[in-house]
C-alpha positions in Angstrom: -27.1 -8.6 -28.3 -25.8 -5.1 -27.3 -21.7 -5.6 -27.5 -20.2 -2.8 -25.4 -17.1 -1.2 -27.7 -13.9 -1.2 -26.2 -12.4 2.9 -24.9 -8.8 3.2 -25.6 -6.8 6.3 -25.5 -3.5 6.4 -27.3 -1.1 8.8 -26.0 2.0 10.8 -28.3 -0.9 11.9 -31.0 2.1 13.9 -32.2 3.3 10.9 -34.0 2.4 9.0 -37.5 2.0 5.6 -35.5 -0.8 6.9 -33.5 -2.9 8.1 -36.6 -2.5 4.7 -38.2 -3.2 3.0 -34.7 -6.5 5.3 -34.6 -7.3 4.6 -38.2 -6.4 0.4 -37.1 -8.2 0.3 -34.1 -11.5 2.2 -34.8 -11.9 0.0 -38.0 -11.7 -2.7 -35.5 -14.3 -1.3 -33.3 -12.9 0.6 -30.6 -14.1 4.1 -29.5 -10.1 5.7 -29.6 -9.4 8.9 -27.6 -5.9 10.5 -28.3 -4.0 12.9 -26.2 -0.6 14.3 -26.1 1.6 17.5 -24.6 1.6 19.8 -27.8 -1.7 21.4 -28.6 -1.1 21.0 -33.1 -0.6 17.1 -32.9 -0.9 14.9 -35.9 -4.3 13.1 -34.7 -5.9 15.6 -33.3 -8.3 16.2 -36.0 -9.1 12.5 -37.8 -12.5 11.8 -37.8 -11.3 8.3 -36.2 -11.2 9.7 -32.6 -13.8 10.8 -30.2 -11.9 13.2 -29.0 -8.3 14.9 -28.5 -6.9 15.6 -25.0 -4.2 17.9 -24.4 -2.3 17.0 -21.1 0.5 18.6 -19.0 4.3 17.6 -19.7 5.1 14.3 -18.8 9.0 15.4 -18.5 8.4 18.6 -16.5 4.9 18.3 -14.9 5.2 13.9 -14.6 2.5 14.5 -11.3 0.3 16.4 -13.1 0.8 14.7 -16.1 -0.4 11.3 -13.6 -3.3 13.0 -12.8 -4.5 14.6 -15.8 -4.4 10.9 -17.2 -6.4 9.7 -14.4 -9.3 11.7 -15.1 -9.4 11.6 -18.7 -9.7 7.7 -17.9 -12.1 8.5 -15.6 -14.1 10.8 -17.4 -14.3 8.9 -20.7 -14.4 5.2 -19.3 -10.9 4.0 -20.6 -10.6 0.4 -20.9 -7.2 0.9 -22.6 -4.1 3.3 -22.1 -1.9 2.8 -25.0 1.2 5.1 -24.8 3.5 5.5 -27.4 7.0 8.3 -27.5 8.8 9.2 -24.5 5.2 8.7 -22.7 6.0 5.1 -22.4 8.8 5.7 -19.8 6.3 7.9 -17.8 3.9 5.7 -17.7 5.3 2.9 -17.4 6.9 4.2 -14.1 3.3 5.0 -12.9 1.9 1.6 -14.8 1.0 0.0 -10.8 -0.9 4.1 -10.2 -2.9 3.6 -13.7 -3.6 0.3 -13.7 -5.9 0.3 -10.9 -8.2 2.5 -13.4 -8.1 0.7 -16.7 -5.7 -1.4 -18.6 -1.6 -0.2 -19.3 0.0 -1.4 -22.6 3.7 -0.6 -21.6 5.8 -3.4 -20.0 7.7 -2.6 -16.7 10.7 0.1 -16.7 12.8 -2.2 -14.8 12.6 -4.6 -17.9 14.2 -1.8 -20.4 17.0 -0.5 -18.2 20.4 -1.1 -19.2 23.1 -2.6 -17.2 26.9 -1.8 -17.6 28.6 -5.1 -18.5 
């Protein structure tokens, strides 16, 4: 039987977590993608990814940033976005836009607000 392997892209592959979720995840199986905003990030070049995406600011350029996300999904058949840094707010704004194209693991934005008391 011919078991398709999960996609997953992590996002913020300027950070230690995302190496060790790379290194986690594609010992589990899953083809893992990473992308992030700087071009030198810290899992760009394990030999646990597929590939490295570099993507527009998600502070400055947050349409573009949408968009570029989109196609790399697209593109690369992304069953699962997995953000992780300031990304999470970003996408989790967007989570209704992305999750039309694959599945988001962010919770809403509404749910991490804070409220003056």
């Amino acid at each position: 039987m011919n078991i398709k392997r999960k996609r997953v892209l992590i996002l913020g592959a300027r950070a230690p977590v995302t190496l060790h979720l790379c290194r986690v995840l594609e010992d589990g199986g899953m083809d893992v993608y990473t992308a992030d905003s700087v071009p030198y990030a810290l899992a760009k070049t394990t030999n646990r990814i597929k590939e490295f995406f570099l993507y527009p600011s998600p502070k400055y350029e947050t349409q573009e940033f949408i968009n570029c996300l989109i196609q790399i999904i697209k593109n690369k058949r992304v069953d699962i976005l997995m953000p992780t840094c300031e990304e999470i707010f970003f996408v989790s704004m967007y989570k209704d836009q992305l999750s039309a194209y694959c599945d988001v693991v962010v919770d809403d934005l509404e749910k991490n607000e804070i409220t003056p008391s």
